[in-house]
C-alpha positions in Angstrom: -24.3 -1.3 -21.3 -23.5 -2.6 -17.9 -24.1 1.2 -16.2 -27.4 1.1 -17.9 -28.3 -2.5 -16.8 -26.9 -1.2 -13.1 -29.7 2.0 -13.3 -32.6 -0.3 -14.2 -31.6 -2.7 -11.2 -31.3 0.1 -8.7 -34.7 1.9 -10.0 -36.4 -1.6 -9.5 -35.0 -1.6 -6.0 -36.4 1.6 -5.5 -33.1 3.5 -5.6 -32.4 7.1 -6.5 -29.8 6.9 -8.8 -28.4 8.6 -12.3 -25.3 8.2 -14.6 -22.0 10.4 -13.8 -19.4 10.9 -16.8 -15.9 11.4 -15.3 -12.6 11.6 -16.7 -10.2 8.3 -15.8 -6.7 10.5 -16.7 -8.2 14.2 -16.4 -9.7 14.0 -13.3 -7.0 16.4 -11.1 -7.9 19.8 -12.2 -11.1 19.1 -14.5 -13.2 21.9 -12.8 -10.5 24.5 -13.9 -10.6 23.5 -17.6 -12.9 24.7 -20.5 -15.9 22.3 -20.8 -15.7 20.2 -23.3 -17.4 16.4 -23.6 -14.2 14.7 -25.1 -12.7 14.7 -21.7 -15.4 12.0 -20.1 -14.3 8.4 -21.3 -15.9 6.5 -18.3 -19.0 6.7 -16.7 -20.2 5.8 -12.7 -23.4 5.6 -11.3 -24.3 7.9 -8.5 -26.6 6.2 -6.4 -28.2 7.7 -3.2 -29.0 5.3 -0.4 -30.3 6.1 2.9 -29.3 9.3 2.0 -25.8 8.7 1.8 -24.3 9.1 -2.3 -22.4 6.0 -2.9 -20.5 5.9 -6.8 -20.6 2.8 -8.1 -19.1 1.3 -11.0 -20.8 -1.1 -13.5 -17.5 -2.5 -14.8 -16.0 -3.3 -11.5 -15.4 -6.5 -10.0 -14.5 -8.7 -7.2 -16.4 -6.3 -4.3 -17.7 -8.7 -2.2 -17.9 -7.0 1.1 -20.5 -4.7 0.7 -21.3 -0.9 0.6 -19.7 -0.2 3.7 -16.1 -1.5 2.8 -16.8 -0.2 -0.8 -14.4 3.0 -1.3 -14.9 6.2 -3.6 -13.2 5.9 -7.0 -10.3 7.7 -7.2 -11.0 10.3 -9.5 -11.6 14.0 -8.5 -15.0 14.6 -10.1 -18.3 13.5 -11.9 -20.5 15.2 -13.9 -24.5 13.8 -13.3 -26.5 13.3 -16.3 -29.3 15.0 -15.6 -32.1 16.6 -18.1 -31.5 19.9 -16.7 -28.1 19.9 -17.2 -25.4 19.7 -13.9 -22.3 21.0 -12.2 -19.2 19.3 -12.1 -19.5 17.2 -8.2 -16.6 16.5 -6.2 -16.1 12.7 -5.5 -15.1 12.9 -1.4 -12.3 10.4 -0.7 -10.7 10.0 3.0 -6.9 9.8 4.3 -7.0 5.3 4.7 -6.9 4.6 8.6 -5.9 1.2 8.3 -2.9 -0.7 6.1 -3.8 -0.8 2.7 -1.1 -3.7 2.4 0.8 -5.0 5.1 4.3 -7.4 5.3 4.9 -9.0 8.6 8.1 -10.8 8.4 9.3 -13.0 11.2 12.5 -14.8 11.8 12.8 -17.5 14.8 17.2 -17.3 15.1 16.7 -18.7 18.7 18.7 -21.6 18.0 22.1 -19.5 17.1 23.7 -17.3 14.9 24.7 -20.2 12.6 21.5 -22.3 12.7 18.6 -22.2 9.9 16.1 -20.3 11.0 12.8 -20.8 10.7 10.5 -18.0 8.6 7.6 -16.7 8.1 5.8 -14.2 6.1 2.4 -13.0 5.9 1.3 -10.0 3.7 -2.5 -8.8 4.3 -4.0 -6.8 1.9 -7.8 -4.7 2.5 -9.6 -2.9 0.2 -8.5 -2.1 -3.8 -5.4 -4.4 -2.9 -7.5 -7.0 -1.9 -9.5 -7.4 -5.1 -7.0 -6.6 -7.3 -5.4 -10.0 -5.7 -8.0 -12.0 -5.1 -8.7 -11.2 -8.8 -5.6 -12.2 -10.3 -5.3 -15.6 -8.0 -8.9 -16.7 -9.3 -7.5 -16.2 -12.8 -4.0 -17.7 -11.9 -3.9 -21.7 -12.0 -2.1 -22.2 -8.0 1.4 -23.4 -8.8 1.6 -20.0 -11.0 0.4 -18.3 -8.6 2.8 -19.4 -5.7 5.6 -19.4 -8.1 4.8 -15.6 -8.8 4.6 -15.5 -5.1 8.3 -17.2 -4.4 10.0 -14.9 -7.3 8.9 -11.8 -5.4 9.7 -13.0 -2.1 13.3 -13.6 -3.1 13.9 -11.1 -4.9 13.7 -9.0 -1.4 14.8 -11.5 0.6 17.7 -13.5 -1.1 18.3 -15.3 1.7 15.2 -17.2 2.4 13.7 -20.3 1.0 10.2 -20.5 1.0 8.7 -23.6 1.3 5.2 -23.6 1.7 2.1 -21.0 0.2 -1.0 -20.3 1.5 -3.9 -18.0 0.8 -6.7 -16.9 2.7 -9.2 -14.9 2.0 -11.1 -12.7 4.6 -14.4 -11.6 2.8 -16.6 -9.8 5.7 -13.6 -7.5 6.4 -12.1 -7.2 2.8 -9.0 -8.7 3.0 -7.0 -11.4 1.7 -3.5 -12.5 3.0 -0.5 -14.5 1.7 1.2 -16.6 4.2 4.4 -18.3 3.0 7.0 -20.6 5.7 10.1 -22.0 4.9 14.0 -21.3 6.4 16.2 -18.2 6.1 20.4 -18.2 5.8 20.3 -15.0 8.0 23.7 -13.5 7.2 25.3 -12.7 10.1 28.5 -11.3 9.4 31.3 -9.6 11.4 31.8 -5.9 11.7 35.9 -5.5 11.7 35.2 -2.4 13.5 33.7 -3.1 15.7 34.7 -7.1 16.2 31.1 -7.9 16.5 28.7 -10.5 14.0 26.0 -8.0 13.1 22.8 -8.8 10.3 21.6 -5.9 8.6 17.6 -6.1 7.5 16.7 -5.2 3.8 13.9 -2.9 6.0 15.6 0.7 4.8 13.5 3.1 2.9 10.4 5.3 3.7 7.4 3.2 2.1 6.8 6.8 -0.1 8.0 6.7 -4.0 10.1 10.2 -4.8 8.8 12.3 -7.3 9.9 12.8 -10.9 11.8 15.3 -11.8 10.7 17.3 -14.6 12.1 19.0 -17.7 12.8 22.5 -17.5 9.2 24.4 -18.8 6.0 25.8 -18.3 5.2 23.2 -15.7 8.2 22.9 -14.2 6.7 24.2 -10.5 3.0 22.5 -11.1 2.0 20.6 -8.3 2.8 17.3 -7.7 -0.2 14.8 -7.1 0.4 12.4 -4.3 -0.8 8.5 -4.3 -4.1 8.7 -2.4 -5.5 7.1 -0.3 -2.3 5.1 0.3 -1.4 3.1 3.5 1.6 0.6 4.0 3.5 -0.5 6.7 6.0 -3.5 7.3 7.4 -5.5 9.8 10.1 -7.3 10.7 11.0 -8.9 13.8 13.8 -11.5 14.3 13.6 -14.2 17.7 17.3 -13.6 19.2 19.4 -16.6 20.6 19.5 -16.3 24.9 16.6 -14.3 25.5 18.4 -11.7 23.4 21.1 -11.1 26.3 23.6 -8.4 24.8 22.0 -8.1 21.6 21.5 -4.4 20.1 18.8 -3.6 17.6 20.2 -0.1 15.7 17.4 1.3 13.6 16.2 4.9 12.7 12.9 5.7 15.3 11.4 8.8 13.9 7.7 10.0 12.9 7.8 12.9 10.1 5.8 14.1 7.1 7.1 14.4 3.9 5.8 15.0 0.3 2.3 15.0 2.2 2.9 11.4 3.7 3.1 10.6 7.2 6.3 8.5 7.8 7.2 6.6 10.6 9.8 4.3 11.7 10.8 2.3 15.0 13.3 0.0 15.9 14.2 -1.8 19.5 14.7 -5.3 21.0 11.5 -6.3 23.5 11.3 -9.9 25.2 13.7 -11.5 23.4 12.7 -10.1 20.0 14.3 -7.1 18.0 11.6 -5.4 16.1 11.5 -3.3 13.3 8.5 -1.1 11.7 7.9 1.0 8.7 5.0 2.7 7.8 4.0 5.5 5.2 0.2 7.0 4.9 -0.7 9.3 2.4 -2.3 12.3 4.5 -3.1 15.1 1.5 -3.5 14.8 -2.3 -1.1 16.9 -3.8 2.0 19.0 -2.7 4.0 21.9 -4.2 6.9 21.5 -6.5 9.0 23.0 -3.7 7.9 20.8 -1.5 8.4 17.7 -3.9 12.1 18.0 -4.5 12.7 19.1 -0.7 10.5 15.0 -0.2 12.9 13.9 -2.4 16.2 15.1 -0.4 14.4 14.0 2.9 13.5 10.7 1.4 17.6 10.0 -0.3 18.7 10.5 3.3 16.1 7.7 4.9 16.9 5.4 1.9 20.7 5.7 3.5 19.6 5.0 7.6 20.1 1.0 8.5 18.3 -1.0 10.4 20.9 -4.3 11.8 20.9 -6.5 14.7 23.8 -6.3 16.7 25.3 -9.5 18.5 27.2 -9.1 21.6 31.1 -8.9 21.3 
């Protein structure tokens, strides 16, 4: 009902456009299959403007920055409905080339090892993301919503208190961001070692999920379908006391692809301030099985590198 109410607006506007059946779950693969109509259980609109095809979706909500920002549905392909009958049509979707979501975390330890310091945290979100939240904190009363907020921010960070919420939301680009303050108990503790006070970062990882393993059985070696498109990155940077005078920041600083995501990872100390990043960006839609479990190996051994701040002896 609301795809044909969305056809009779666009033919009013004078815009070409027709109905497109695709398949929510099936979509990977579909052209290869035996037709058959039971695999369509959703239905787009493909509407051509300015001679650009733009796939738009009747049940949708919460786009509010227009058809630029608007991206293609994430499904492989759509089949028009058309009186003479149609081919299955790709639906064209892009490698993201900005963060999808994004976690800046900063920790102000200028005042010493053994003061509070103060924190703060701000996670931007664009696109998808960015509905999908701005959604949920329209239907959320507030102190839900920031109490959701807290829960998830501790679980990560155990050590920090947050103490104030706020939300803003960016409409001409798309985006919505999170802000939270409060104070962090940065653990700084001594490495017998080494008899220096070092505090490791929760910043480990490579911002890709591994890949299942699967059952011994006919499609044991099937490809593996990668999240796409998919863009994160995180950062964390922490203020040092005295300028940051003997301080070490130890931290993996690499760039590789793996399981057809781009990976990369810095760490270092600049004015005063050690700073650690960690990005992964989804750069293909699908890899082989072989290529899968050797992700998997690659992404166990960057789950094990650390990333600390290392206070002078």
């Amino acid at each position: 009902g609301k795809t044909v109410l969305l056809l009779a607006l666009l033919k009013e506007l004078g815009i070409a456009a027709e109905p497109a059946l695709v398949s929510v779950g099936l979509g990977d693969g579909l052209d290869e299959r035996l037709p058959g109509l039971a695999v369509f259980n959703h239905v787009l609109v493909r509407a051509t403007i300015g001679g650009q095809v733009y796939w738009l979706d009747g049940t949708r909500t919460g786009d509010v920055a227009g058809l630029a920002s608007l991206a293609p549905p994430p499904w492989r392909f759509a089949l028009p409905v058309r009186a003479a009958g149609a081919k299955l049509e790709p639906i064209a979707t892009v490698a993201a080339t900005e963060p999808l979501s994004e976690t800046y975390v900063r920790l102000d330890a200028s005042k010493g090892m053994d003061a509070p310091a103060p924190a703060r945290i701000e996670m931007r979100m664009h696109g998808d993301v960015a509905s999908g939240f701005r959604q949920s904190a329209a239907a959320l009363p507030r102190a839900d919503l920031e109490r959701a907020l807290r829960q998830g921010v501790t679980r990560s960070y155990g050590w920090l208190t947050v103490d104030k919420v706020e939300l803003a939301d960016d409409v001409a680009h798309d985006a919505f961001t999170v802000i939270m303050t409060g104070q962090a108990d940065i653990d700084w503790r001594r490495n017998v070692d080494l008899g220096m006070r070092e505090f490791k970062l929760p910043t480990g990882g490579s911002q890709a999920a591994p890949f299942a393993t699967r059952d011994p059985g006919p499609d044991r070696d099937a490809p593996y379908a990668v999240t796409f498109p998919y863009f994160v990155r995180s950062i964390t940077e922490v203020v040092l006391p005295n300028g940051g005078a003997g301080f070490q920041a130890r931290g993996p600083n690499d760039a590789q692809t793996v399981g057809g995501y781009e990976l990369k990872r810095t760490a270092g100390i600049e004015g005063g301030v050690a700073r650690f990043t960690s990005q992964g960006r989804a750069v293909s839609r699908e890899v082989s099985a072989a290529e899968a479990e050797a992700a998997n190996r690659a992404m166990r051994r960057m789950a094990a590198d650390e990333s600390l701040v290392r206070a002078p002896s």
